[in-house]
N, CA, C and O atoms as a GROMACS GRO file, in nm:
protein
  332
    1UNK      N    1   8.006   6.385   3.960
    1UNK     CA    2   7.943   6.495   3.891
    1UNK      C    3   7.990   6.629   3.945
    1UNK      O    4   7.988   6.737   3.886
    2UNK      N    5   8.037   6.600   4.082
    2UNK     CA    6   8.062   6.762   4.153
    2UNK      C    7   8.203   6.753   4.116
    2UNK      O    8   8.223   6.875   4.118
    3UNK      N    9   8.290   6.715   4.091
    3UNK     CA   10   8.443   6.727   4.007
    3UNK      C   11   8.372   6.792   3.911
    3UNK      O   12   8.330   6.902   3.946
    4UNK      N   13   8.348   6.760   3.811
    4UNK     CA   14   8.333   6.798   3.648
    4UNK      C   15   8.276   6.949   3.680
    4UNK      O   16   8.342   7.047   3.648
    5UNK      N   17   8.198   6.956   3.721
    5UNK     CA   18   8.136   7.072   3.747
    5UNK      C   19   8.270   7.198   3.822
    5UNK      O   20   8.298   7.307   3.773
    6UNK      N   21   8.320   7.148   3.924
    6UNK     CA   22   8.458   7.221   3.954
    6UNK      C   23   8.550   7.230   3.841
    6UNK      O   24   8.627   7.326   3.836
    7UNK      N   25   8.551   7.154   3.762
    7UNK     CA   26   8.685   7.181   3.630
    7UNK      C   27   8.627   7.234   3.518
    7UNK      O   28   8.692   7.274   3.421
    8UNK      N   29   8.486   7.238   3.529
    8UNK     CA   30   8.436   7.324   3.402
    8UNK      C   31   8.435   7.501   3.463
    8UNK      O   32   8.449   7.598   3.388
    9UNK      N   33   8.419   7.506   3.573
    9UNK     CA   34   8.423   7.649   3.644
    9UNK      C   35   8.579   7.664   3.646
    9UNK      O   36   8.616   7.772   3.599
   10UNK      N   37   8.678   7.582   3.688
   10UNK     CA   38   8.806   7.652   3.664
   10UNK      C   39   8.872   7.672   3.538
   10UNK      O   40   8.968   7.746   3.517
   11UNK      N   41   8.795   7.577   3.434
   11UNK     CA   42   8.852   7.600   3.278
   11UNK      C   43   8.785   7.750   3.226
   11UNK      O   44   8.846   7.830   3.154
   12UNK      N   45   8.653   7.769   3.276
   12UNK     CA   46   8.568   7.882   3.247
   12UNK      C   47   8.644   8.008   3.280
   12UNK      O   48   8.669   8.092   3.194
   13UNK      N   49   8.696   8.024   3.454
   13UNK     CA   50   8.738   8.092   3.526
   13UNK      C   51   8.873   8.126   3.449
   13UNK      O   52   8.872   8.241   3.406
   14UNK      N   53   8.946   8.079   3.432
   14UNK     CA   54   9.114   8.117   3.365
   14UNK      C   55   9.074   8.104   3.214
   14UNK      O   56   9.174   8.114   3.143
   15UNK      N   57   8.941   8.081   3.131
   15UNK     CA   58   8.956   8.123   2.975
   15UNK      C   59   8.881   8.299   3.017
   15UNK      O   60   8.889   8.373   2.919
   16UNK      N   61   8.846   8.336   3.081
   16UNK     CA   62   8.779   8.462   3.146
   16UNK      C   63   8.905   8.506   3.167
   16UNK      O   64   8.950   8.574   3.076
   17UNK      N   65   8.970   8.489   3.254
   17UNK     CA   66   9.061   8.579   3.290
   17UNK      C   67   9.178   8.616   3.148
   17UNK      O   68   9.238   8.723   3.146
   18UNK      N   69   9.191   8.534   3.060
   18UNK     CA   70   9.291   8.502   2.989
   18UNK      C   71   9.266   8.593   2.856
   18UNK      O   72   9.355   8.649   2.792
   19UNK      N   73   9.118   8.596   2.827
   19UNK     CA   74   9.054   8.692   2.761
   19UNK      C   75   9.020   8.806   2.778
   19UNK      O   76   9.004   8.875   2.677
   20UNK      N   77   8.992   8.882   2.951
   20UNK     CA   78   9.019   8.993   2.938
   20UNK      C   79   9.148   9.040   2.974
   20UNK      O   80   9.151   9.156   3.017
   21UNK      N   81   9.266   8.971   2.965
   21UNK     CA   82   9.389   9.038   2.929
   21UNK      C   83   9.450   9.036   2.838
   21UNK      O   84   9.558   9.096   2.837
   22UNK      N   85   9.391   8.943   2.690
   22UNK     CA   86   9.423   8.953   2.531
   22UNK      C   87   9.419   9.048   2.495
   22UNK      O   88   9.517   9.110   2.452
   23UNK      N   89   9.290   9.094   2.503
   23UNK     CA   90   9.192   9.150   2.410
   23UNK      C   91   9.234   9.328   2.439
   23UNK      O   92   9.263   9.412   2.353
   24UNK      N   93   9.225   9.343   2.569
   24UNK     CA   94   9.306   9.483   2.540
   24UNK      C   95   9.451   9.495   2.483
   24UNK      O   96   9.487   9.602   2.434
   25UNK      N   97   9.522   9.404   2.486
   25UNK     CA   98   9.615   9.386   2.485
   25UNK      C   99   9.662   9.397   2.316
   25UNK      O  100   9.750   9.475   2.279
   26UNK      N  101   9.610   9.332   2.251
   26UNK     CA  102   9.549   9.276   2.082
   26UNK      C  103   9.492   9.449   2.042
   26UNK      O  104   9.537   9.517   1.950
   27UNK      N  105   9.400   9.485   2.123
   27UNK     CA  106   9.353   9.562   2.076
   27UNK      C  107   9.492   9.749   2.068
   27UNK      O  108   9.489   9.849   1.996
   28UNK      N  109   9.553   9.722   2.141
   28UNK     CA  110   9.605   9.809   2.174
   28UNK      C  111   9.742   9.827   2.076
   28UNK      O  112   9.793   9.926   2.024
   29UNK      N  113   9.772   9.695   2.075
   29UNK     CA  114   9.876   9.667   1.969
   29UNK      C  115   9.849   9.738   1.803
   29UNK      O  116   9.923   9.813   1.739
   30UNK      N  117   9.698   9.672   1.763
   30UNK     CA  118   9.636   9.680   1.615
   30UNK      C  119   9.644   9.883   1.657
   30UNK      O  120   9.693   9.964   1.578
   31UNK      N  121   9.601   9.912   1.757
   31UNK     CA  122   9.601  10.052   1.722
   31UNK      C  123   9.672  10.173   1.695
   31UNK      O  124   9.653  10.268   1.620
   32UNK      N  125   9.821  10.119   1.833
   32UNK     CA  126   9.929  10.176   1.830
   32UNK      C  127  10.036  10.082   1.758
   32UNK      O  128  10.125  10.101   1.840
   33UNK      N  129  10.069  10.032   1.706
   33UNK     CA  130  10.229   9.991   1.685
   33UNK      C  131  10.206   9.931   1.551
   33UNK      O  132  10.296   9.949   1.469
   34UNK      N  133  10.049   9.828   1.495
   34UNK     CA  134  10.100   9.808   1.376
   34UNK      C  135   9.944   9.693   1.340
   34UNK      O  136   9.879   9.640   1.430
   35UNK      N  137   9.911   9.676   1.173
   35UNK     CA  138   9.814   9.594   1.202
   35UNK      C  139   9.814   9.572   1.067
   35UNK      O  140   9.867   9.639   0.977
   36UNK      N  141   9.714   9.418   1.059
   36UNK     CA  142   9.748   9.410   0.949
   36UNK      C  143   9.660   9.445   0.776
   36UNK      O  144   9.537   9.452   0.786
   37UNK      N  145   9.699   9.459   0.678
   37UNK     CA  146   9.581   9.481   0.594
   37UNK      C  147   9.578   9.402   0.471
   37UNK      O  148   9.676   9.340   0.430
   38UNK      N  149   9.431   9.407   0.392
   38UNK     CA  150   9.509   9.310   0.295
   38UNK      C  151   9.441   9.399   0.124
   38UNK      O  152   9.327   9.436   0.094
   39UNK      N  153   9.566   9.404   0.052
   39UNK     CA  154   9.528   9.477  -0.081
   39UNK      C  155   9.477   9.370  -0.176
   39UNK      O  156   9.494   9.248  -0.174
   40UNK      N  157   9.395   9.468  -0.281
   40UNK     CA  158   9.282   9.365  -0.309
   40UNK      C  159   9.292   9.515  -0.477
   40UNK      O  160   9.280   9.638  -0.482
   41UNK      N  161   9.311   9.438  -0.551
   41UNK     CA  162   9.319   9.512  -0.701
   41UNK      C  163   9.422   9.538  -0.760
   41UNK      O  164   9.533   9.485  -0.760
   42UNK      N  165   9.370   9.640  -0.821
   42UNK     CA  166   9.495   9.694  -0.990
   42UNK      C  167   9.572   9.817  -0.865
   42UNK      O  168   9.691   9.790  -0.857
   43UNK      N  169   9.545   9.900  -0.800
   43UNK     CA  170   9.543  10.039  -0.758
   43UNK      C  171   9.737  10.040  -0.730
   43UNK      O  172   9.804  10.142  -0.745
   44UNK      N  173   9.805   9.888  -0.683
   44UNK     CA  174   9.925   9.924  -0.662
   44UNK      C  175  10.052   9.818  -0.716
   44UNK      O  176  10.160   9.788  -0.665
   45UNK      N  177   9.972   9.768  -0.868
   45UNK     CA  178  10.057   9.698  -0.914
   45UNK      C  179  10.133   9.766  -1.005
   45UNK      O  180  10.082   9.859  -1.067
   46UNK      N  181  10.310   9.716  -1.036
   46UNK     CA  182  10.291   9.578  -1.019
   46UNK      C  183  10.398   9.545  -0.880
   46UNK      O  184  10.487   9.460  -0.883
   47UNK      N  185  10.360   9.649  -0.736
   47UNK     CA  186  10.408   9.612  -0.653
   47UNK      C  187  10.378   9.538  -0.578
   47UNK      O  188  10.453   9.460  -0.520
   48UNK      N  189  10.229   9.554  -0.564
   48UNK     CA  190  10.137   9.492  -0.496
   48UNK      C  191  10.110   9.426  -0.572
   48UNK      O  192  10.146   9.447  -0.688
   49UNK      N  193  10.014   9.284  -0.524
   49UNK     CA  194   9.948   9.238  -0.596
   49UNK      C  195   9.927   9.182  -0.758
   49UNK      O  196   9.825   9.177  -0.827
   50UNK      N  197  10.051   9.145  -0.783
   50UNK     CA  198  10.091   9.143  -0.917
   50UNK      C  199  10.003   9.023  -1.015
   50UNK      O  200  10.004   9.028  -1.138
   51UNK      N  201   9.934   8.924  -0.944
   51UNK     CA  202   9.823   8.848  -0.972
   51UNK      C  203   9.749   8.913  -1.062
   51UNK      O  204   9.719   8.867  -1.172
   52UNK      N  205   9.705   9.057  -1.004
   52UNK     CA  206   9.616   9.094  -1.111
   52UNK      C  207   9.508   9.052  -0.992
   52UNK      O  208   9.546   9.015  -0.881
   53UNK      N  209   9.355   9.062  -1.032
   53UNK     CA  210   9.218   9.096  -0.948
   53UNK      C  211   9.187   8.921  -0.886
   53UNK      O  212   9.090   8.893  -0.815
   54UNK      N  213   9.290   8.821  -0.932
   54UNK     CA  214   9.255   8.657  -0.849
   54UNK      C  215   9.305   8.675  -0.699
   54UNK      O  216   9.237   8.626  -0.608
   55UNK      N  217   9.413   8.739  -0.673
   55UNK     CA  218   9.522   8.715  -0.580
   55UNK      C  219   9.513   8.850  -0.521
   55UNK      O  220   9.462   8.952  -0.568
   56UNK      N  221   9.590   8.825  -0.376
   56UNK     CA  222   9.540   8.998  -0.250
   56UNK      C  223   9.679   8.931  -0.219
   56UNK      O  224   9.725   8.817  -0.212
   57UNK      N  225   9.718   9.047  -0.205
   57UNK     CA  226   9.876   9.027  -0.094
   57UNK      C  227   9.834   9.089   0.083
   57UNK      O  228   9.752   9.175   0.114
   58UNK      N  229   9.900   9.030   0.147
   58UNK     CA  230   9.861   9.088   0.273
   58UNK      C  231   9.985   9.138   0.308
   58UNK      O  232  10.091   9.080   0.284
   59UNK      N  233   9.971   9.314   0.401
   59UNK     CA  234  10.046   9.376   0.463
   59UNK      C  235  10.056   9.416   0.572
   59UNK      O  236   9.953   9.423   0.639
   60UNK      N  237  10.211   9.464   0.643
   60UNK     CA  238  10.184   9.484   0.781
   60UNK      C  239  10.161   9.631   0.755
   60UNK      O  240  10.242   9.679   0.675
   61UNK      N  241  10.074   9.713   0.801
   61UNK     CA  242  10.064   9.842   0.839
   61UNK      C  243  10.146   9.910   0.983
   61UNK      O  244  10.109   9.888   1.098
   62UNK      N  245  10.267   9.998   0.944
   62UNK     CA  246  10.333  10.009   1.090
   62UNK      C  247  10.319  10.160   1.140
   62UNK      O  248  10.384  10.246   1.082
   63UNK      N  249  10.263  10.183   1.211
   63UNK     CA  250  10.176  10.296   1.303
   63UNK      C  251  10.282  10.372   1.318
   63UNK      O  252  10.262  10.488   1.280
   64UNK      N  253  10.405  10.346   1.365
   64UNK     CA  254  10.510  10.398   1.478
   64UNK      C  255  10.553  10.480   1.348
   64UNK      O  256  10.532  10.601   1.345
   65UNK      N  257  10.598  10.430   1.270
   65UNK     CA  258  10.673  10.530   1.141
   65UNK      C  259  10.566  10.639   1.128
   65UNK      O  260  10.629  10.744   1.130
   66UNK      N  261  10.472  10.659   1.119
   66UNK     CA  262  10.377  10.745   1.042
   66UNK      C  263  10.405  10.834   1.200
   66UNK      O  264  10.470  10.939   1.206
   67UNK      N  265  10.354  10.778   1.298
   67UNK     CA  266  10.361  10.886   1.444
   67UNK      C  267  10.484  10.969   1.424
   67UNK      O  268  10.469  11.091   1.435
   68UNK      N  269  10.577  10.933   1.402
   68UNK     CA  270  10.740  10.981   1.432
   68UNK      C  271  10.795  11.060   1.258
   68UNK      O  272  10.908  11.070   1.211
   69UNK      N  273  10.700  11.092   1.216
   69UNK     CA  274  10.711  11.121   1.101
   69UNK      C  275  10.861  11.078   0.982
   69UNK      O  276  10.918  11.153   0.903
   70UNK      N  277  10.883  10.961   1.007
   70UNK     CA  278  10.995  10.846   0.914
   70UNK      C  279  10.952  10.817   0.797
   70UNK      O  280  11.013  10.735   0.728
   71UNK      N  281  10.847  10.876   0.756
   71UNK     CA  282  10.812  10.834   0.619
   71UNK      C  283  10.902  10.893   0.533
   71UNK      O  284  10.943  11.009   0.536
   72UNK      N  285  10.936  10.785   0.439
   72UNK     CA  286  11.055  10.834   0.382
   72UNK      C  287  11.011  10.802   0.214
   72UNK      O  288  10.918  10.728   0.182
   73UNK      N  289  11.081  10.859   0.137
   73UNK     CA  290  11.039  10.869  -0.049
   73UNK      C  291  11.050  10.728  -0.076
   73UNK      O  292  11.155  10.670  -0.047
   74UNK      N  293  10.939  10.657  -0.136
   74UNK     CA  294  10.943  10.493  -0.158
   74UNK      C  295  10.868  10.404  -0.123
   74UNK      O  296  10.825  10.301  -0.175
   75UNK      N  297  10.844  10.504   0.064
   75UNK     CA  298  10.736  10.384   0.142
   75UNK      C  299  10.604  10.401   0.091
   75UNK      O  300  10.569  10.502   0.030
   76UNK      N  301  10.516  10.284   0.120
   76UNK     CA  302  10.382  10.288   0.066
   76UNK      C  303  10.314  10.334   0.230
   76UNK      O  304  10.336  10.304   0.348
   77UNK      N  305  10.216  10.429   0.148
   77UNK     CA  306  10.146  10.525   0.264
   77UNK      C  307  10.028  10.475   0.286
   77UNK      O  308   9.985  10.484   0.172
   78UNK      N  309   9.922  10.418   0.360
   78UNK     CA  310   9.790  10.359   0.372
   78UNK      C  311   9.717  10.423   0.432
   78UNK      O  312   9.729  10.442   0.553
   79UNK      N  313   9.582  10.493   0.325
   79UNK     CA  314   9.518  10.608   0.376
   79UNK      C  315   9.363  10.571   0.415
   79UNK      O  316   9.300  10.545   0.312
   80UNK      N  317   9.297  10.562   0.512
   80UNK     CA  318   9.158  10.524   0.549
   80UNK      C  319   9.062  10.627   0.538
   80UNK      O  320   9.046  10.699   0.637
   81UNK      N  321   8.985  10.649   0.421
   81UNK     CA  322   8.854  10.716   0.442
   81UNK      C  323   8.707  10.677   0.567
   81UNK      O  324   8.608  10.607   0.543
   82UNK      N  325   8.724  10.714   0.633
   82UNK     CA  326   8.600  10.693   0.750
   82UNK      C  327   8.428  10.796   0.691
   82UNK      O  328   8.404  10.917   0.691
   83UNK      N  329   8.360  10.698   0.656
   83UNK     CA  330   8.244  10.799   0.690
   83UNK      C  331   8.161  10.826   0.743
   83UNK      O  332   8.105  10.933   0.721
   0.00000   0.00000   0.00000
C-alpha cells in the first residue's frame, strides 16, 4: 500500500510540474505569435466557409504579421470587439 501511495505522489508531482510549465507556455504562444479561430456564417463567403451556415472553417490567426505591420492587400484581417 506504501508503494502505490509513493507512485501516485510521483505521478501527481511531475503532472504538477508539467502543467505549470504548459500552461504559461500555451498561454503565451495563443497571445503573442498566433491562435486559433473558427468562422461560423455568410460574413466571408465564398472564401470562407463556403458550406453556407452547416459548416465553420477553422483558422490560424497570426499575431506577428499584424505587430510588424505586413499586412498586405488580400490578407484577411480578424477584428475583436471586447465589451
Amino acid at each position: 500500500m506504501a508503494q502505490s501511495q509513493g507512485w501516485v505522489r510521483r505521478y501527481f508531482k511531475a503532472f504538477c510540474k508539467g502543467f505549470f510549465v504548459a500552461v504559461p507556455v500555451a498561454v503565451t504562444f495563443l497571445d503573442r505569435v498566433a491562435c486559433v479561430a473558427r468562422v461560423e456564417g455568410a460574413s466571408m463567403q465564398p472564401s470562407l466557409n463556403p458550406g453556407g451556415s452547416q459548416s465553420s472553417d477553422v483558422v490560424l490567426l497570426n499575431h506577428w504579421k499584424v505587430r510588424n505591420f505586413e499586412v498586405q492587400r488580400g490578407d484577411i484581417v480578424s477584428l475583436v470587439y471586447w465589451t
